[in-house]
N, C-alpha and C positions, 0 to 999 in steps of 0.2 A: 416639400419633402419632410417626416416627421424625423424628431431628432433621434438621435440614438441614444438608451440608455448608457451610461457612462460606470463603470466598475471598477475600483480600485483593487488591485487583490493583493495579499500579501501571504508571503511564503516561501518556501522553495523555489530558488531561480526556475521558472517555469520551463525552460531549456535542458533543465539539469536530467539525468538517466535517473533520478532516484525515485524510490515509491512516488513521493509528495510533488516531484517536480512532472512526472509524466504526468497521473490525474491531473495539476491543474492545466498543464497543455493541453489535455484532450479534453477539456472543460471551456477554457479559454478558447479554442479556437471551433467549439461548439457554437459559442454563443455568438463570437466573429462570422463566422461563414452561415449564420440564420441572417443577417443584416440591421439586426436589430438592437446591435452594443457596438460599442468601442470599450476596449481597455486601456489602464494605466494599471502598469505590475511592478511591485517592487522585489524585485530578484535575490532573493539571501540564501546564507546557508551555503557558501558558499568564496573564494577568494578572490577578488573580480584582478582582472589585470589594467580595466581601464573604469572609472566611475560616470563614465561619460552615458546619459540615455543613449537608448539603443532602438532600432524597428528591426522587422522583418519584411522581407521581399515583397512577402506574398499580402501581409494587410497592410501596410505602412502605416502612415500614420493611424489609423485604427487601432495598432498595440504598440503601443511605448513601456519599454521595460528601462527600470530603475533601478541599478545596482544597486543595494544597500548592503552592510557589515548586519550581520547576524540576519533578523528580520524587520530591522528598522527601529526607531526611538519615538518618544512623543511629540519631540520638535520637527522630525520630521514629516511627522502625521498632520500635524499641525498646519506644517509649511505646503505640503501637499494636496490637502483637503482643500485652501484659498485657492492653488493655481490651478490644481487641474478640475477641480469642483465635481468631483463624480457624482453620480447619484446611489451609489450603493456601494457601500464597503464589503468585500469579502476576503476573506481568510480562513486558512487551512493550516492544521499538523496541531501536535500535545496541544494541550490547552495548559501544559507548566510553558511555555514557551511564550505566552500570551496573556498574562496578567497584569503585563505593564501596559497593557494596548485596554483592557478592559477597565481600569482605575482610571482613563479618561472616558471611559464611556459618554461620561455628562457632559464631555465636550463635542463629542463625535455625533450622539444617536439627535442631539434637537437638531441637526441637518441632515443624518443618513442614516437609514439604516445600516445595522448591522448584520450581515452572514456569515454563521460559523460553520465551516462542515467537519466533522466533528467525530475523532475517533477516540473511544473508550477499549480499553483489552479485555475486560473481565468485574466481574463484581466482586466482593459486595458491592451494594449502590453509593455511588461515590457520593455522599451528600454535600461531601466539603465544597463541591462542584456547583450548586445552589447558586451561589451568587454569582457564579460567571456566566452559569446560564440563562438566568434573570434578566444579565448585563447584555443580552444578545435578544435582538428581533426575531430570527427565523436561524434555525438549526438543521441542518440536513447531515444523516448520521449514514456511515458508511456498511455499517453491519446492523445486522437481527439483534446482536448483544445491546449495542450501542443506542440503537433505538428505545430498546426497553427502555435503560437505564434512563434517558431524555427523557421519555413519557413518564417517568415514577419520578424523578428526581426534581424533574420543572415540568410539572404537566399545563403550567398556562403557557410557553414559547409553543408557537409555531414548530414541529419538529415534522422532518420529511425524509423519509429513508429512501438514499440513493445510492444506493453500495455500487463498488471498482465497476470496470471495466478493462478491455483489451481490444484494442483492433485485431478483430480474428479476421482483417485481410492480411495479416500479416502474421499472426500467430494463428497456425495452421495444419493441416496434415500434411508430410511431403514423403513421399514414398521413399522404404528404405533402399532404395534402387537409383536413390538421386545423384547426381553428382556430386551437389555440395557435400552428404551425407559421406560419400566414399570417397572424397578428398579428405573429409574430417579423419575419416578412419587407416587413411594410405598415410598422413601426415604423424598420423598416431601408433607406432609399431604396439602399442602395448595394450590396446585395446580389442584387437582378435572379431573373438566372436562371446565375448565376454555379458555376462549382465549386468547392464550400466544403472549406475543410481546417480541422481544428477544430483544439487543442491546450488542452490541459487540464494545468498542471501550475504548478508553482512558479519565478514566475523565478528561479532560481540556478545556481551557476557548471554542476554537472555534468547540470543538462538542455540546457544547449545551445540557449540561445534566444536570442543572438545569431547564431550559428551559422545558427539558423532562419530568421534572417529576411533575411540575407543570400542564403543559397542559395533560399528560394523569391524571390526578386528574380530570379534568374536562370533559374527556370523560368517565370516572368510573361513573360522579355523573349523566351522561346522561346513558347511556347500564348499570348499577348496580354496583355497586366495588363487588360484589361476583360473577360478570359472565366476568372477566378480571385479568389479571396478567402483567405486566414487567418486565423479568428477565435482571438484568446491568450486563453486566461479564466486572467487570471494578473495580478499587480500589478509595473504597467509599471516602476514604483519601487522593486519591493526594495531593502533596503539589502544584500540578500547575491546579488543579480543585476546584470545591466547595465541599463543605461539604454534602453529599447528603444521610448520615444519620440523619442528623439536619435537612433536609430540608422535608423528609419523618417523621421522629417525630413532627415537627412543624403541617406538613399538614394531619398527623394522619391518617397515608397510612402504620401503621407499622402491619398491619393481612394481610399480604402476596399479597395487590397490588401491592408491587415494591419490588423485593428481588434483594440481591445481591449474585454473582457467582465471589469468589474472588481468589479462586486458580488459579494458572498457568494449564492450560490445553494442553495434546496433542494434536494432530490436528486430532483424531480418536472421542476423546473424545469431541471435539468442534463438529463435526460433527453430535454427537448424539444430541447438544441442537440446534443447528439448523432445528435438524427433528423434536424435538418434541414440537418447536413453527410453530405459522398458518403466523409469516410471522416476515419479521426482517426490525429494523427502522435506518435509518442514518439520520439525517439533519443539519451534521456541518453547519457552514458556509460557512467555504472553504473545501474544498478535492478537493487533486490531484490524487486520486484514488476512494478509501473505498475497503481494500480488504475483508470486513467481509462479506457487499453485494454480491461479485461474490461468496464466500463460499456460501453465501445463497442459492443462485439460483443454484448452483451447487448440492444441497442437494435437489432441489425442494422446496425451501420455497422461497415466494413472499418476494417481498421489499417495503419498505416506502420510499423515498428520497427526498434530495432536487435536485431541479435540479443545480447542479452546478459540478464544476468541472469533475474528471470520471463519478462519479454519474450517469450523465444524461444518459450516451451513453449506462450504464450495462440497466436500467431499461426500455431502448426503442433501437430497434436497425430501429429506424424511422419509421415502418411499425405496429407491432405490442408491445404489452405493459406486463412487466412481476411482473405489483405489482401496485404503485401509481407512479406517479410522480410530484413533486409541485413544483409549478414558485415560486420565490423568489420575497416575496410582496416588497421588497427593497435593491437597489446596493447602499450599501453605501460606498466613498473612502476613504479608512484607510489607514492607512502607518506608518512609521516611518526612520530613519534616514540610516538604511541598503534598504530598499524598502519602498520608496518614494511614490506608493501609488498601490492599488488592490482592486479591488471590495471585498463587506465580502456582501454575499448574506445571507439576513435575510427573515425565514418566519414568515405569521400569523397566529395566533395559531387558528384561526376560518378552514383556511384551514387545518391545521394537522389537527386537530379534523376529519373533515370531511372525511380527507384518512383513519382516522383509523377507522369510521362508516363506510366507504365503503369497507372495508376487510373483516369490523365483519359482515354485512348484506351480504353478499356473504355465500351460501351454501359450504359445503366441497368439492363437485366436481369441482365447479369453481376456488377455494382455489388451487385444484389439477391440473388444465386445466394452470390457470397462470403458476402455479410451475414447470408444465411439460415444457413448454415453454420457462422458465425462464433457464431449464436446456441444450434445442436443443441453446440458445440464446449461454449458457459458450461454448458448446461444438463445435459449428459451427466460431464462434467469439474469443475464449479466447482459444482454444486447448492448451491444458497440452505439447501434443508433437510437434505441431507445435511450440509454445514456445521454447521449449530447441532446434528444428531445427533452428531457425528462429536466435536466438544467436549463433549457429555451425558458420551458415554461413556466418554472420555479421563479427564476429570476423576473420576468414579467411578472407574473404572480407578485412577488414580493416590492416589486416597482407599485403596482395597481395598487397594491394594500396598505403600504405606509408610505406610497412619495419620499419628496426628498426638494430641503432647502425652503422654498416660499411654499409647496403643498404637502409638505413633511405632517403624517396624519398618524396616530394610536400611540403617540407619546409623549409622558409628562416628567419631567425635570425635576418631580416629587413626589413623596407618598405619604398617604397619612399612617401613623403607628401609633397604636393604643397603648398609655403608658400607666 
């Protein structure tokens, strides 16, 4: 029997609902269910109740998850690399979250490679990023931006563009004649026959959800506030967002213009409120994806976006168009002391308005015609199973190409520098 490749990952408790924690699940149990790996994950980001390892049902010992506090320390790396001895390190989310994992590199890379999948939001080209990409084996970037930026920035790593995915068996079209749909809506007096705008995202500063809720205010006071809705499935309270019941009580948007959707939802259930909005809005500033958007489209519901980061590429695949798309009325360079500077793409609130008149004046077939569209877009583009193929072979790949431990192959512990 041949062995199994062995992969540490580290990240988002792989369990977790958040962007980083479902990719590396549906990544993880890609590469489990080929036969071809076993994992060891160290689970962060996250409050664990018990620090005890953990399995699953369905691999057992195959995946062992490791609680750790934030995403782990160097003694821990250390400590874990002896016992469970994998042959390939992987790790996902910012790379400012990741810098104390790369200043050992010299301990890590002369027995394993290292894999980073790798999301950048925007340019300029982060050059600052040089060394940590240097410090990395093989790069797999999640967007068209991100790629670039890997190719210009360290064009000698290994870089492999494998952008999101979505299980479209489960995000999906479900006729508005469904049950769950007219439960959602019998449970909901306030939602009618209304034109639903959905949003899905984290209240914090660079999505823009104050920003939201102000400017659809002023598309209500144009189309009716009785012939419009925005449902947030976001928690009104962050401590890293604004107050966005204060800010709908101030703007007296509290008779069911803007509701909030605060429970933790499964992804069957997020599914049904993606069906039963006419279309779903992002306009961070920055995003290195938006995986609520490709849910959308997957579902046949149109998008609103800005154009920036993945954004751009889900809502147009160059040719045709599967929602709105709006240019950023301004790059402004922000920064601070870990990344020194990046575009933060700001819109104007004349243009949103305007994308969201041109959804609502659209008849329901043309509604349906985008959404169709929007769904041959995930499924030709974003394939669920090409995805988990696409990681099989990467990771093999990257096993064949630099080994690991006694056949540990294309790296040196030193460089020479011309002084």
């Amino acid at each position: 029997m041949t062995k199994k490749i062995k992969v540490l990952t580290l990240g988002d408790h792989p369990l977790l609902p958040s962007g980083v924690g479902i990719q590396s699940r549906y990544i993880i149990e890609s590469l489990l269910d080929s036969g071809k790996f076993s994992v060891a994950s160290l689970g962060g980001a996250v409050t664990h109740p018990s620090y005890e390892p953990s399995q699953t049902k369905k691999y057992g010992e195959d995946w062992t998850i490791f609680p750790v506090d934030g995403y782990g320390d160097n003694d821990r790396i250390r400590s874990i690399l002896r016992y469970e001895k994998p042959d390939i390190l992987w790790f996902m989310t910012d790379p400012r979250y990741f810098e104390w994992l790369w200043l050992i590199e010299n301990e890590i890379r002369p027995l394993v490679p290292m894999v980073y999948y790798h999301v950048w939001d925007n340019y300029p080209l982060p050059r600052f990023n040089k060394e940590w990409y240097n410090s990395t084996d093989a790069i797999a970037t999640i967007s068209k931006v991100t790629s670039d930026i890997v190719q210009n920035v360290a064009p000698d790593v290994w870089e492999k563009y494998i952008p999101h995915s979505v299980d479209t068996d489960v995000f999906k079209k479900i006729p508005k004649n469904d049950q769950k749909i007219l439960d959602l809506k019998n449970n909901n007096k306030l939602l009618g026959d209304k034109f639903v705008c959905f949003w899905n995202n984290r209240n914090a500063r660079r999505k823009q959800s104050g920003s939201l809720i102000f400017w659809f205010k002023d598309f209500l006071d144009e189309v009716g506030h009785d012939n419009a809705t925005l449902i947030m499935h976001t928690d009104p309270n962050d401590v890293h967002g604004q107050d966005l019941v204060g800010i709908i009580e101030d703007l007296e948007l509290n008779n069911g213009q803007v509701q909030f959707s605060t429970d933790k939802l499964p992804p069957e259930h997020l599914a049904v409120m993606y069906n039963l909005a006419d279309l779903t809005i992002n306009i961070s500033d920055a995003e290195g994806f938006g995986l609520a958007t490709l849910e959308s489209l997957a579902c046949e519901t149109p998008i609103v976006v800005n154009m920036t980061g993945g954004l751009q590429e889900q809502v147009t695949d160059g040719e045709d168009w599967f929602g709105v798309g709006i240019e950023p009325a301004s790059k402004a360079i922000i920064g601070s002391q870990n990344v020194p500077y990046i575009y933060e793409d700001r819109l104007n609130k004349k243009d949103f308005i305007n994308a969201l008149k041109k959804m609502y004046n659209m008849s329901q077939e043309e509604r349906d015609k985008l959404g169709k569209a929007g769904r041959d877009h995930v499924m030709n583009n974003y394939n669920f199973k090409k995805y988990g193929e696409q990681w099989v072979d990467f990771m093999v790949s990257v096993h064949e190409k630099f080994g690991s431990w006694d056949t540990r192959k294309h790296y040196t512990p030193w460089e020479i520098v011309e002084i």
